[in-house]
C-alpha positions as protocol buffer text, in pm:
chain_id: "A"
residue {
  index: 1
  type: UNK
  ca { x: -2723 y: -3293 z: -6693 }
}
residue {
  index: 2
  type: UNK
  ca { x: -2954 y: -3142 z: -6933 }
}
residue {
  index: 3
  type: UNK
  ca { x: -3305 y: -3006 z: -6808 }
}
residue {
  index: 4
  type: UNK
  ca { x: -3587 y: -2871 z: -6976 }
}
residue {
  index: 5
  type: UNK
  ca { x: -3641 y: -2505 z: -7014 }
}
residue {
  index: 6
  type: UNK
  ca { x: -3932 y: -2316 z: -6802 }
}
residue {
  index: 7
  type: UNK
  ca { x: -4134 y: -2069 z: -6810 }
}
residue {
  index: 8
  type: UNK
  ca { x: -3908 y: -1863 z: -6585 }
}
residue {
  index: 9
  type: UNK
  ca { x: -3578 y: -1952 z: -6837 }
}
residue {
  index: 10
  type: UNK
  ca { x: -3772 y: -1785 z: -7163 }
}
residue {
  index: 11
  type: UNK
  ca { x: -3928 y: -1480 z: -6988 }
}
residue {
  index: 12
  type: UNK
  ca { x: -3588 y: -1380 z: -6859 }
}
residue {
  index: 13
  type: UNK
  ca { x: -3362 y: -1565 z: -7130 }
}
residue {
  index: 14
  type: UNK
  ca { x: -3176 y: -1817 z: -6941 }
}
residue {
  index: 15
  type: UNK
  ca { x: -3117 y: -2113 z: -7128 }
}
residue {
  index: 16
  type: UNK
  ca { x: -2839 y: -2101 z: -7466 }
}
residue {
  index: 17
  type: UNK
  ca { x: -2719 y: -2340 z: -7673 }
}
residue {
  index: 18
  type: UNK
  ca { x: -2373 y: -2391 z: -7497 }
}
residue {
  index: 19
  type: UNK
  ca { x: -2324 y: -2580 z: -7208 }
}
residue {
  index: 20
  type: UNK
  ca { x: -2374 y: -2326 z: -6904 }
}
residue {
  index: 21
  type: UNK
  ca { x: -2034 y: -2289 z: -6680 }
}
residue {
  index: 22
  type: UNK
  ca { x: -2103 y: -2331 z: -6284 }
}
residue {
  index: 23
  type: UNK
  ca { x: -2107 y: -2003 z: -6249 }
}
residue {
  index: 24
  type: UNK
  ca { x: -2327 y: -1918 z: -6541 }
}
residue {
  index: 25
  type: UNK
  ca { x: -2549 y: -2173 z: -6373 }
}
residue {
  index: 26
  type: UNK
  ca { x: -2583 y: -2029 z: -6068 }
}
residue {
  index: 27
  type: UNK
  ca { x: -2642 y: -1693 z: -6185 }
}
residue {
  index: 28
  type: UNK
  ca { x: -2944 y: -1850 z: -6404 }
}
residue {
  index: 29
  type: UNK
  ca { x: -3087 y: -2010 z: -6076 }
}
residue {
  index: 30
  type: UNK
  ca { x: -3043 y: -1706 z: -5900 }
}
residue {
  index: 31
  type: UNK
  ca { x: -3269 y: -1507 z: -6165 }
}
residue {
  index: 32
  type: UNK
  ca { x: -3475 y: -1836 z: -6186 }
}
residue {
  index: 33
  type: UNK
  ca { x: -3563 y: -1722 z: -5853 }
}
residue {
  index: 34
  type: UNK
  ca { x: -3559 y: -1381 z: -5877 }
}
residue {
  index: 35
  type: UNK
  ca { x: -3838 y: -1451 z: -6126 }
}
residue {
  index: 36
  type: UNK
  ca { x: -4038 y: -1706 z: -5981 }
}
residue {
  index: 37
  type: UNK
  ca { x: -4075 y: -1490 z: -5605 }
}
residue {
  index: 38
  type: UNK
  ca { x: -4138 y: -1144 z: -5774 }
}
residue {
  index: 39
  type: UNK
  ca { x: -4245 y: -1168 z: -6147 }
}
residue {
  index: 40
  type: UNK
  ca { x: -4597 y: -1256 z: -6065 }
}
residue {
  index: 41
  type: UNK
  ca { x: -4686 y: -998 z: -5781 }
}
residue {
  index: 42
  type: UNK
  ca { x: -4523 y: -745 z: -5983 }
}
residue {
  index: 43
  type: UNK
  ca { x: -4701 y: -835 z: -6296 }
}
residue {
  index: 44
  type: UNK
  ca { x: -5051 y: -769 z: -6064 }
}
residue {
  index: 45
  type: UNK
  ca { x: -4994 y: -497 z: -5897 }
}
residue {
  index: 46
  type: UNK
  ca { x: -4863 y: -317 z: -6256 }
}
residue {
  index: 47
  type: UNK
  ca { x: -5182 y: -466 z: -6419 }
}
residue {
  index: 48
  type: UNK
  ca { x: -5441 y: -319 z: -6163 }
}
residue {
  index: 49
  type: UNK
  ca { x: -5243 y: 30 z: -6223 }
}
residue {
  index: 50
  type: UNK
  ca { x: -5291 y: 36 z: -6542 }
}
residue {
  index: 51
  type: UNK
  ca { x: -5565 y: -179 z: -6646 }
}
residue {
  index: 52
  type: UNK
  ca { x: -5351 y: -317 z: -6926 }
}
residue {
  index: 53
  type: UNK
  ca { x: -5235 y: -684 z: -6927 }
}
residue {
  index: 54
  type: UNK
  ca { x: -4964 y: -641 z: -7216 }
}
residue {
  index: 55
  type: UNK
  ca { x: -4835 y: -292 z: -7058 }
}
residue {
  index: 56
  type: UNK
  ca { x: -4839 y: -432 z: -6713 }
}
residue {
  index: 57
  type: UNK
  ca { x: -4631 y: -799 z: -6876 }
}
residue {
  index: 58
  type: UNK
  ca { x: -4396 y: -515 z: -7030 }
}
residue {
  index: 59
  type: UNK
  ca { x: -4321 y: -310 z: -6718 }
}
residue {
  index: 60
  type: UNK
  ca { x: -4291 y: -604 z: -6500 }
}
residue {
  index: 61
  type: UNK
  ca { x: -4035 y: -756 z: -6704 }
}
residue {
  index: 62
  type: UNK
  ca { x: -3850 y: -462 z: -6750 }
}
residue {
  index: 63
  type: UNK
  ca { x: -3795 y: -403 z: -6372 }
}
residue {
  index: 64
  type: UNK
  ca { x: -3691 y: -739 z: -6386 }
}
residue {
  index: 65
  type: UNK
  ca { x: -3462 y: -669 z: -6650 }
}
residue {
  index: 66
  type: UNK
  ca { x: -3334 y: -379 z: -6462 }
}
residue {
  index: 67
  type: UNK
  ca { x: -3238 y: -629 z: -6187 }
}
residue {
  index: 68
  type: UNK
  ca { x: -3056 y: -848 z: -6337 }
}
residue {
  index: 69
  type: UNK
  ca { x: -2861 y: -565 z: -6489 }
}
residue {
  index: 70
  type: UNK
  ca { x: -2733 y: -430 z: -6160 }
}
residue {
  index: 71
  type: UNK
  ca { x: -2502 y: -691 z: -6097 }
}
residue {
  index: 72
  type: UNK
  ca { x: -2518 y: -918 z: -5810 }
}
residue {
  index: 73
  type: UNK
  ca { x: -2280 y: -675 z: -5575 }
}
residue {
  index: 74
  type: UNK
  ca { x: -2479 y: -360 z: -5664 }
}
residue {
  index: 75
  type: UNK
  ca { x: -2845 y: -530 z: -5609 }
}
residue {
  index: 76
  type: UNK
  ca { x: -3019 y: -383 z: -5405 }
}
residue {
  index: 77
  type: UNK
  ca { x: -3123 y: -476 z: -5040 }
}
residue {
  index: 78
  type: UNK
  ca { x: -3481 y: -464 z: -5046 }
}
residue {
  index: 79
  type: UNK
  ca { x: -3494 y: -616 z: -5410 }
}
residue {
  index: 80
  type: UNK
  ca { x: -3918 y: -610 z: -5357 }
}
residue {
  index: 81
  type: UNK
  ca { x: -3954 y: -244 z: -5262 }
}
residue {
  index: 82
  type: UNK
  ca { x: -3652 y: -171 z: -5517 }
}
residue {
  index: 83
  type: UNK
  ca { x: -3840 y: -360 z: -5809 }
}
residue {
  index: 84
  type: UNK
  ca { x: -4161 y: -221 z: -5757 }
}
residue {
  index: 85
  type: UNK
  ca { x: -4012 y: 126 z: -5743 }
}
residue {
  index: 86
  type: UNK
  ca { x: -3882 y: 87 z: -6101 }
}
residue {
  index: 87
  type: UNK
  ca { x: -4198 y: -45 z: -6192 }
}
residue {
  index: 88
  type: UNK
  ca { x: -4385 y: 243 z: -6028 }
}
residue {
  index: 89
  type: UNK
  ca { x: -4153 y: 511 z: -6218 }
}
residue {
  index: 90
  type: UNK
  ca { x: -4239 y: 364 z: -6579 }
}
residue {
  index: 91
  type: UNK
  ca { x: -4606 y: 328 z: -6447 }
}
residue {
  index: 92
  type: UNK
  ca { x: -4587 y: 702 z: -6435 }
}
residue {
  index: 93
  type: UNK
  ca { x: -4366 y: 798 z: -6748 }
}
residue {
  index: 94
  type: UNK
  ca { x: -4623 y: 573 z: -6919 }
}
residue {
  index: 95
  type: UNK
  ca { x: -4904 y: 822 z: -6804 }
}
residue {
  index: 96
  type: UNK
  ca { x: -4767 y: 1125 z: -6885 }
}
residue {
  index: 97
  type: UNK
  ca { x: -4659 y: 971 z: -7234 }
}
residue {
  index: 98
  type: UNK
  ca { x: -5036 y: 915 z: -7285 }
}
residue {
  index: 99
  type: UNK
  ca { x: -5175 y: 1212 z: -7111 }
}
residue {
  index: 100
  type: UNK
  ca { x: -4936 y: 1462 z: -7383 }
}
residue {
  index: 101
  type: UNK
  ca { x: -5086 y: 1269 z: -7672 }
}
residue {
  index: 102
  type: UNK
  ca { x: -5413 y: 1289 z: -7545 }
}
residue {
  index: 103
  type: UNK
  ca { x: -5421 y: 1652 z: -7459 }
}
residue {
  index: 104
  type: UNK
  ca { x: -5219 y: 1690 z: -7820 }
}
residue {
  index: 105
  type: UNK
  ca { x: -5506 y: 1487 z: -8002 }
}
residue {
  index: 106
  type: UNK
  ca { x: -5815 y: 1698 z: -8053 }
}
residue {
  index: 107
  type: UNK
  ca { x: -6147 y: 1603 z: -7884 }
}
residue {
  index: 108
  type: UNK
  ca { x: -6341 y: 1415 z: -8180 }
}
residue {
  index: 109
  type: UNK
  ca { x: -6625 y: 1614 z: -8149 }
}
residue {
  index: 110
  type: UNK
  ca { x: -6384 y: 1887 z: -8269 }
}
residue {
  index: 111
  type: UNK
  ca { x: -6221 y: 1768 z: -8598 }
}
residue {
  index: 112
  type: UNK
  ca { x: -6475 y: 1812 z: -8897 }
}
residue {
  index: 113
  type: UNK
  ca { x: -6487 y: 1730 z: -9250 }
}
residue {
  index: 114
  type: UNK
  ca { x: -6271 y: 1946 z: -9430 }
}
residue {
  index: 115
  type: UNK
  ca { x: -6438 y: 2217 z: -9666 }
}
residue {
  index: 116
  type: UNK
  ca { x: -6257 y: 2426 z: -9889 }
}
residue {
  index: 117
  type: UNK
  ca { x: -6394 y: 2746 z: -9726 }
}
residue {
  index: 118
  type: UNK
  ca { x: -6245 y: 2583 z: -9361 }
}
residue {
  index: 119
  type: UNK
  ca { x: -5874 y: 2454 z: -9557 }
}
residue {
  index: 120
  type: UNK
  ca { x: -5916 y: 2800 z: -9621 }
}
residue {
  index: 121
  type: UNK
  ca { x: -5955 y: 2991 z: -9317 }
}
residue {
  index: 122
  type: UNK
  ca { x: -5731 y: 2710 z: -9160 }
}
residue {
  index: 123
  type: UNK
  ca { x: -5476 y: 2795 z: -9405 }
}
residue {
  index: 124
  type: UNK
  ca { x: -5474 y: 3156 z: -9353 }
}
residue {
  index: 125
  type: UNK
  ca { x: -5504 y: 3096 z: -8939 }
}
residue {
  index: 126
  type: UNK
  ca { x: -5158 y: 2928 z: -8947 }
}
residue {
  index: 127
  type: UNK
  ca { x: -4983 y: 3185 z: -9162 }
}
residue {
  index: 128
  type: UNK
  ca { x: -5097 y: 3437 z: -8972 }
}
residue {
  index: 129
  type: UNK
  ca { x: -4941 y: 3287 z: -8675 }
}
residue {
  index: 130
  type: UNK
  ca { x: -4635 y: 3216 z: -8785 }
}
residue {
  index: 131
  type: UNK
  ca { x: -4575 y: 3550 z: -8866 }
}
residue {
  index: 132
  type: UNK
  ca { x: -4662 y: 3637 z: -8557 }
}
residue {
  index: 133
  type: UNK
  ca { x: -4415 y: 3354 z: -8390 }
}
residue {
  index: 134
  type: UNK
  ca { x: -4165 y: 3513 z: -8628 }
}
residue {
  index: 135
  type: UNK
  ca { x: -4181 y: 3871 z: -8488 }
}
residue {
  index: 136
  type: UNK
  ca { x: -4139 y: 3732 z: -8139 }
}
residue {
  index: 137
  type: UNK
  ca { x: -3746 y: 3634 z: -7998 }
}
residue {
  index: 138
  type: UNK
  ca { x: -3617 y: 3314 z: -8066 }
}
residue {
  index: 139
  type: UNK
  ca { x: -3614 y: 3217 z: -7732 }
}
residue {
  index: 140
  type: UNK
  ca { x: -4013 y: 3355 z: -7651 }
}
residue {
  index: 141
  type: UNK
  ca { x: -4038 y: 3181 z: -8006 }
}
residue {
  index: 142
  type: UNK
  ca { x: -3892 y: 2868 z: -7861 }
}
residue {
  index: 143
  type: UNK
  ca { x: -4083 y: 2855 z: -7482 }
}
residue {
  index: 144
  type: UNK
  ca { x: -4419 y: 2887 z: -7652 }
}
residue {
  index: 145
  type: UNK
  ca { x: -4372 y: 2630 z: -7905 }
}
residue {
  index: 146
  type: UNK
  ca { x: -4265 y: 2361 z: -7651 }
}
residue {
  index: 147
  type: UNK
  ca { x: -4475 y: 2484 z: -7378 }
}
residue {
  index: 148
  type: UNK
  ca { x: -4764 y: 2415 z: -7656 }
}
residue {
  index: 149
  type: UNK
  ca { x: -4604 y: 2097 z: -7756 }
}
residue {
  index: 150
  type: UNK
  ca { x: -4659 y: 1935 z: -7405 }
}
residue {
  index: 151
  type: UNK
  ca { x: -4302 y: 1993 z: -7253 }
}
residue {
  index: 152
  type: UNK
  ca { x: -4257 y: 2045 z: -6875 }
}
residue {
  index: 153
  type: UNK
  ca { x: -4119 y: 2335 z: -6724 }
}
residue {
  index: 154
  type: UNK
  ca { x: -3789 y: 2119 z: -6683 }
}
residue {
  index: 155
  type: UNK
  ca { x: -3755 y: 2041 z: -7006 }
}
residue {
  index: 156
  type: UNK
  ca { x: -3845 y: 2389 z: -7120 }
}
residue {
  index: 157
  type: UNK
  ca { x: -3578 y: 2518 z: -6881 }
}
residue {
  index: 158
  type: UNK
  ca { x: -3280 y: 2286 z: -6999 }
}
residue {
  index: 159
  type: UNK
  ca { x: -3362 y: 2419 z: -7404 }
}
residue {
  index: 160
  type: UNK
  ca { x: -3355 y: 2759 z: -7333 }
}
residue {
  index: 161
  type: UNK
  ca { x: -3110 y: 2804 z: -7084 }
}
residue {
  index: 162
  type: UNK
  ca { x: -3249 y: 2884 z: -6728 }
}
residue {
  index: 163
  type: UNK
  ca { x: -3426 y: 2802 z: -6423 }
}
residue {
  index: 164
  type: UNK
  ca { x: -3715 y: 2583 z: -6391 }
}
residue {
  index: 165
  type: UNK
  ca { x: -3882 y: 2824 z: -6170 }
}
residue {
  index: 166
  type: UNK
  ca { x: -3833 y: 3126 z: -6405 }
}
residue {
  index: 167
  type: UNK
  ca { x: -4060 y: 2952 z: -6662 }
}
residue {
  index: 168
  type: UNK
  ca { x: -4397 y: 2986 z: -6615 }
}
residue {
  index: 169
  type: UNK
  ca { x: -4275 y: 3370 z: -6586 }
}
residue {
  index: 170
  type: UNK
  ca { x: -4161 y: 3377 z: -6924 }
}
residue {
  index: 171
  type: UNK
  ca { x: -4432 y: 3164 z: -7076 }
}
residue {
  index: 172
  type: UNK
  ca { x: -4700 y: 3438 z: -6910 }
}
residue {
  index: 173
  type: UNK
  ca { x: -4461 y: 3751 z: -7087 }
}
residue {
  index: 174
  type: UNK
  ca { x: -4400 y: 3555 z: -7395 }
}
residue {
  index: 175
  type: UNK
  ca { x: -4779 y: 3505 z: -7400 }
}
residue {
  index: 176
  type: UNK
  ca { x: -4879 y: 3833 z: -7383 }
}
residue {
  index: 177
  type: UNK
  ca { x: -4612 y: 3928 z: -7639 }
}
residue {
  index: 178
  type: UNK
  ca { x: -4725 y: 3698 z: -7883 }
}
residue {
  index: 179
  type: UNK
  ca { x: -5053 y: 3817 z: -7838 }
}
residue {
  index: 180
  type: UNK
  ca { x: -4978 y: 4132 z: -7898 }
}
residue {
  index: 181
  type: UNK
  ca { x: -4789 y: 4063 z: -8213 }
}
residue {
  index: 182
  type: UNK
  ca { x: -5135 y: 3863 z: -8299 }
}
residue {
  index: 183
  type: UNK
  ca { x: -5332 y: 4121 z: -8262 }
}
residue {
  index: 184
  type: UNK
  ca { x: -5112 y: 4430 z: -8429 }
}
residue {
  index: 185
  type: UNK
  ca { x: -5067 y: 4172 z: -8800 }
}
residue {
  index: 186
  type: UNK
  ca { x: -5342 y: 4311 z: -8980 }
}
residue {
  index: 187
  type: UNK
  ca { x: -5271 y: 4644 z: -8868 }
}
């Protein structure tokens, strides 16, 4: 009993070349239906969050993904609320993903044609704090450079060695000691 393959077989990957075992077969029907019930509210609700049809297609079937990798004895009980939870966490690391790169990327207004007077003062700019990044402690050397690099305080933490909430603590000291060491390299 051969059938044709649907939509819901491709998306999640369903049909093969051999001929499916009864158990195989049931598991595909189960995710058949796993796919047809959830894939398109998820797929909407995804879309209007982020306004992106190909992101939102991604994330959906991802979750879905996700599903079908937790086994039938460790699936969930609410598989909706469960599904759109996953969907909701890669919603967000999506955002911050773009909101670092577009706090990283310079406004447009900013970036100019490049003169050699500005290579120039660019040039000597950098140097100048480097060497001041090099008179500070590896680990104020560290914090500042990943703080300015778009890492979170967690992250930050885990690198260096201590607590989240002594971070923004150190930052503010390493600040000022970099500043410092700013200031004093001409002198």
């Amino acid at each position: 009993m051969t059938r044709e393959p649907t939509d819901a077989d491709s998306a999640v990957g369903l049909m093969t070349e051999e001929e499916p075992s009864a158990d195989s077969e049931r598991a595909n029907d189960d995710l058949r239906a796993l796919y047809t019930e959830y894939h398109g509210q998820l797929l909407r609700w995804v879309h209007r969050m982020t306004g992106d049809p190909d992101l939102a297609e991604d994330i959906a079937q991802e979750a879905l993904i996700r599903l079908v990798e937790t086994g039938g004895s460790d699936r969930p009980r609410n598989t909706r609320a469960w599904l759109f939870q996953v969907a909701r966490n890669r919603v967000r690391d999506v955002a911050r993903r773009q909101e670092t790169a577009r706090r990283l990327t310079p406004p447009p207004e900013t970036v100019t044609a490049a003169t050699p007077e500005t290579d120039l003062v660019r040039g000597e700019t950098i140097r100048e704090v480097r060497e001041a990044l090099d008179r500070l402690s590896p680990r104020d050397r560290e914090l500042l450079i990943m703080r300015e690099s778009g890492f979170r305080y967690r992250e930050i933490a885990e690198v260096i060695g201590v607590k989240t909430e002594s971070v923004p603590t150190l930052a503010m000291r390493a600040l000022a000691r970099f500043r410092i060491a700013y200031e004093g390299r001409s002198r």
